[in-house]
TILUM-110549 format. One record per atom (N, C-alpha, C): residue number from 0; residue in three letters; atom name; x, y, z. Coordinates in steps of 0.1 Angstrom, whole numbers. Each point is the difference from the previous one (the first is absolute). Example, Ala and Ser with C-alpha at 12.3 -4.5 7.8 and 13.67 -1.06 7.14 Angstrom:
BEGIN
pos->0, code->ALA, site->N, xx->132, yy->-57, zz->78
pos->0, code->ALA, site->CA, xx->-9, yy->12, zz->0
pos->0, code->ALA, site->C, xx->9, yy->12, zz->0
pos->1, code->SER, site->N, xx->-4, yy->11, zz->-7
pos->1, code->SER, site->CA, xx->9, yy->11, zz->0
pos->1, code->SER, site->C, xx->-8, yy->11, zz->8
***
This chain:
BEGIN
pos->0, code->UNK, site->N, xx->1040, yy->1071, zz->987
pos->0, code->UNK, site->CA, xx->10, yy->3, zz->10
pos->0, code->UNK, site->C, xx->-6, yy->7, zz->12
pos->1, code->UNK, site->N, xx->3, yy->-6, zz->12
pos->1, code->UNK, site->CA, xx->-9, yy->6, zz->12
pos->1, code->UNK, site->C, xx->7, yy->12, zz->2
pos->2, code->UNK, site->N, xx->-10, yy->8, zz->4
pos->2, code->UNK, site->CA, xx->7, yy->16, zz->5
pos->2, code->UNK, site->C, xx->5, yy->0, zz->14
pos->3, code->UNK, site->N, xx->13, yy->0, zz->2
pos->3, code->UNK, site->CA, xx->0, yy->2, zz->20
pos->3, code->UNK, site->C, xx->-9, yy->10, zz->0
pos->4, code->UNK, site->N, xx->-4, yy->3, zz->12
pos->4, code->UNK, site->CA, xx->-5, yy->8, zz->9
pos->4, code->UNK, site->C, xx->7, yy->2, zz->15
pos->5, code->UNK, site->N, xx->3, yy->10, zz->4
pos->5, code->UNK, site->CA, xx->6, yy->5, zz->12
pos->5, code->UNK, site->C, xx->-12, yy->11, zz->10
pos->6, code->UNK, site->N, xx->3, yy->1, zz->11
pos->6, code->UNK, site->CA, xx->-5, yy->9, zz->8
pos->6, code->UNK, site->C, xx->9, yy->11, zz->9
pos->7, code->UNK, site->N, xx->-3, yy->11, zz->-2
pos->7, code->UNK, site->CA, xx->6, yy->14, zz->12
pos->7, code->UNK, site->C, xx->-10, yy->6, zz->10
pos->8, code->UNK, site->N, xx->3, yy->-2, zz->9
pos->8, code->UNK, site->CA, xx->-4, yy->1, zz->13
pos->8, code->UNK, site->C, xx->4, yy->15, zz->4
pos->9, code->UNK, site->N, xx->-13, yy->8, zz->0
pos->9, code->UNK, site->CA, xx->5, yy->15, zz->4
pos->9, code->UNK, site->C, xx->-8, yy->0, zz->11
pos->10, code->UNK, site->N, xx->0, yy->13, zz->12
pos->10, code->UNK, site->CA, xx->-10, yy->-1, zz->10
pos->10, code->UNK, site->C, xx->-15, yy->2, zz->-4
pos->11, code->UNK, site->N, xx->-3, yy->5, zz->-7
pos->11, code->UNK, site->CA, xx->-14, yy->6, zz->-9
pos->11, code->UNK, site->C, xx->-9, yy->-12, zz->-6
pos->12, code->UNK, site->N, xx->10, yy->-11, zz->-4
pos->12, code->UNK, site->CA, xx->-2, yy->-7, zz->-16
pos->12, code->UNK, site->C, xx->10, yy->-9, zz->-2
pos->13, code->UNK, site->N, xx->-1, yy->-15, zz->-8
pos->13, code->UNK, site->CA, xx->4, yy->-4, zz->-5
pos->13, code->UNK, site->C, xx->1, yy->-9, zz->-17
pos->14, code->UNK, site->N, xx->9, yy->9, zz->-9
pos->14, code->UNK, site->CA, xx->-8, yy->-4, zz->-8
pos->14, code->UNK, site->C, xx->10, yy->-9, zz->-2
pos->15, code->UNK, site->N, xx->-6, yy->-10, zz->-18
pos->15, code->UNK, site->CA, xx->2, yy->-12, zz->-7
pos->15, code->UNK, site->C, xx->8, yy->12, zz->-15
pos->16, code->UNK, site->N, xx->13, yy->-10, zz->-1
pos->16, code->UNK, site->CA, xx->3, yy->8, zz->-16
pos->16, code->UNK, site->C, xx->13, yy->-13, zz->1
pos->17, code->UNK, site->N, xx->-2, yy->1, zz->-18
pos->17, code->UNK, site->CA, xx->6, yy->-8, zz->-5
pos->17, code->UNK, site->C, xx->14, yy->-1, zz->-2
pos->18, code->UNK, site->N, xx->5, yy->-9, zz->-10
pos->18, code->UNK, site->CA, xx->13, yy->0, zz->-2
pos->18, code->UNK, site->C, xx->6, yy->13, zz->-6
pos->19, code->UNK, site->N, xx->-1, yy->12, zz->0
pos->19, code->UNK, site->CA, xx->2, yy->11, zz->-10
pos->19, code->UNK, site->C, xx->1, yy->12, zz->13
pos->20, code->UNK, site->N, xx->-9, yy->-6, zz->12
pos->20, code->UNK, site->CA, xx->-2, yy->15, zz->6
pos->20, code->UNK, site->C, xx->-12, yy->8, zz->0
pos->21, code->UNK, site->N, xx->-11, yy->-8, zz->-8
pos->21, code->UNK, site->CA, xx->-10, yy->4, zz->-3
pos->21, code->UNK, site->C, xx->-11, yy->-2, zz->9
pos->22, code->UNK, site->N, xx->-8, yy->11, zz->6
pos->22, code->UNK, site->CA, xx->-11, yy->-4, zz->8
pos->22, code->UNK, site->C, xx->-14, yy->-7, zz->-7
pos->23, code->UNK, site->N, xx->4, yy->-15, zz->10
pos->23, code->UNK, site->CA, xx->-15, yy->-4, zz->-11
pos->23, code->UNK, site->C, xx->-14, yy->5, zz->13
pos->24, code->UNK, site->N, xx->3, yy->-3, zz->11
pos->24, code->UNK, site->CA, xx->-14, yy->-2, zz->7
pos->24, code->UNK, site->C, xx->5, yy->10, zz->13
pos->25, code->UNK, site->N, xx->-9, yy->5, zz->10
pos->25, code->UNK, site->CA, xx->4, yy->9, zz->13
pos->25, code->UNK, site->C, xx->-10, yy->-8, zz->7
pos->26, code->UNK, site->N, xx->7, yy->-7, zz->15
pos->26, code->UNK, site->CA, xx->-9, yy->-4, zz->7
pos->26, code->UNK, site->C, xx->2, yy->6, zz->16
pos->27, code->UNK, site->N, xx->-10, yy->2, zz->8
pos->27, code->UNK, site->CA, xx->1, yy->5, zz->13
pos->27, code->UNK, site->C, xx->7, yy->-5, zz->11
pos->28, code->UNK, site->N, xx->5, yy->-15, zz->2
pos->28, code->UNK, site->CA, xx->2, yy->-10, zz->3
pos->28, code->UNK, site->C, xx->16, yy->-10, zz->-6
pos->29, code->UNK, site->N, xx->8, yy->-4, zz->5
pos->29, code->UNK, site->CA, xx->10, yy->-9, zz->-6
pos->29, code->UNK, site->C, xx->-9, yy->-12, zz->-2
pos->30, code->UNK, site->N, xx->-9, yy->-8, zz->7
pos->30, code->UNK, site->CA, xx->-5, yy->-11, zz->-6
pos->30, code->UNK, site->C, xx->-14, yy->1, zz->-8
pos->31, code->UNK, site->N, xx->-1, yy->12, zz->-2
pos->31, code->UNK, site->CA, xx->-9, yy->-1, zz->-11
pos->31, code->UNK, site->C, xx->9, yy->-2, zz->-13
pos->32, code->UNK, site->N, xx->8, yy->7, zz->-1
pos->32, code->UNK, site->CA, xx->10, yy->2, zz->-14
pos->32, code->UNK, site->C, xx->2, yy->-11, zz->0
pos->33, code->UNK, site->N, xx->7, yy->-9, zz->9
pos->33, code->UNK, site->CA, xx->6, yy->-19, zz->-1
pos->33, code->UNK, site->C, xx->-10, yy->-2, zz->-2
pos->34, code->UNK, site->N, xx->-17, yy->-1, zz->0
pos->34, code->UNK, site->CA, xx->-11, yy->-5, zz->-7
pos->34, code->UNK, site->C, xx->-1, yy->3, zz->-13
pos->35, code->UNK, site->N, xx->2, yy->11, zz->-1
pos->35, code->UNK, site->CA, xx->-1, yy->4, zz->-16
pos->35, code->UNK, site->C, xx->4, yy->-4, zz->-7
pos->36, code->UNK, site->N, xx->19, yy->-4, zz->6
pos->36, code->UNK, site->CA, xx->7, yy->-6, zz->-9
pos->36, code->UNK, site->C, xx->-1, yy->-13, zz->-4
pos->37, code->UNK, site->N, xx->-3, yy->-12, zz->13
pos->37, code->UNK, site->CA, xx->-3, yy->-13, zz->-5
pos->37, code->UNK, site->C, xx->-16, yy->-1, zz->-11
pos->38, code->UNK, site->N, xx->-6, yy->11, zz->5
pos->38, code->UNK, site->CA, xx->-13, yy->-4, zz->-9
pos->38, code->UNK, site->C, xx->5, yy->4, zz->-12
pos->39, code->UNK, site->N, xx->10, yy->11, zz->-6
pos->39, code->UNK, site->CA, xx->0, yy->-1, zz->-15
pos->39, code->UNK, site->C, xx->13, yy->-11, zz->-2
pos->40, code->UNK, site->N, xx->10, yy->-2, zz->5
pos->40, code->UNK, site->CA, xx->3, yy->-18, zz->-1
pos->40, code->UNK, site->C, xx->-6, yy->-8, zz->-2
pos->41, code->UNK, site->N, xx->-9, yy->-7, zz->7
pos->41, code->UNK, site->CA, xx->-10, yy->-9, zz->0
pos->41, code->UNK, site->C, xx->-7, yy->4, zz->-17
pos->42, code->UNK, site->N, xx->-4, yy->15, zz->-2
pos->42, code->UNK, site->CA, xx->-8, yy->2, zz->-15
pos->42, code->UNK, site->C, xx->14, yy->-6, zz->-6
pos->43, code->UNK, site->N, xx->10, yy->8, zz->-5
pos->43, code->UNK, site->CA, xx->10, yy->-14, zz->-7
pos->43, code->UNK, site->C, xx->6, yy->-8, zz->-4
pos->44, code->UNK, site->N, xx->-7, yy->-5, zz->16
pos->44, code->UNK, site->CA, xx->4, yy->-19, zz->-6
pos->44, code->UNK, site->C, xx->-17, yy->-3, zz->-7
pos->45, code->UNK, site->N, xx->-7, yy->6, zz->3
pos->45, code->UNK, site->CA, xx->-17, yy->-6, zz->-8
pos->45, code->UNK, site->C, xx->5, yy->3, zz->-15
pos->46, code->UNK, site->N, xx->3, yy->14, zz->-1
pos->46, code->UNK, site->CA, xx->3, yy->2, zz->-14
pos->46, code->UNK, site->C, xx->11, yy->-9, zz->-8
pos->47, code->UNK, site->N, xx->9, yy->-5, zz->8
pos->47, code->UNK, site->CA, xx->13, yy->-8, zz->-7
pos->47, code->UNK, site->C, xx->-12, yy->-16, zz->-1
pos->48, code->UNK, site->N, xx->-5, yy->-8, zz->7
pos->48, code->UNK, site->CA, xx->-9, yy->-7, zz->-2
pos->48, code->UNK, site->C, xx->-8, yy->-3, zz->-8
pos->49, code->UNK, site->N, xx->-8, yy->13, zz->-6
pos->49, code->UNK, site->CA, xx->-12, yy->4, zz->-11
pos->49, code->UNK, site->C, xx->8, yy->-6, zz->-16
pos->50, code->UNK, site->N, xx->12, yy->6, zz->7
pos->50, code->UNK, site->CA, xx->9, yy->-3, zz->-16
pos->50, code->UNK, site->C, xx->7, yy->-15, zz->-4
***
C-alpha cells in the first residue's frame, strides 16, 4: 500500500510527512520536497514491480 506523502511550507523550511502527521524528511526549498516525493514514488512502483 503506497504511503501518501504531503508537504508544509513554513518560511524557514519545508517539510514532507505522511498520512499520520508525521515528519518524514525537512527540505530548504518547496521543490526540493516535490523531488523527494516523486523519487520515493517512483522507489514504489520499482518495488511493486520486483514483486
Amino acid at each position: 500500500m503506497p504511503n501518501k506523502l504531503s508537504i508544509v511550507v513554513y518560511p524557514s523550511e519545508t517539510i514532507v510527512i505522511d498520512q499520520k502527521g508525521k515528519k518524514i524528511v525537512s527540505c530548504p526549498t518547496e521543490k526540493e520536497a516535490m523531488e523527494y516525493i516523486r523519487e520515493q514514488e517512483g522507489s514504489e512502483d520499482n518495488e511493486s514491480q520486483k514483486r
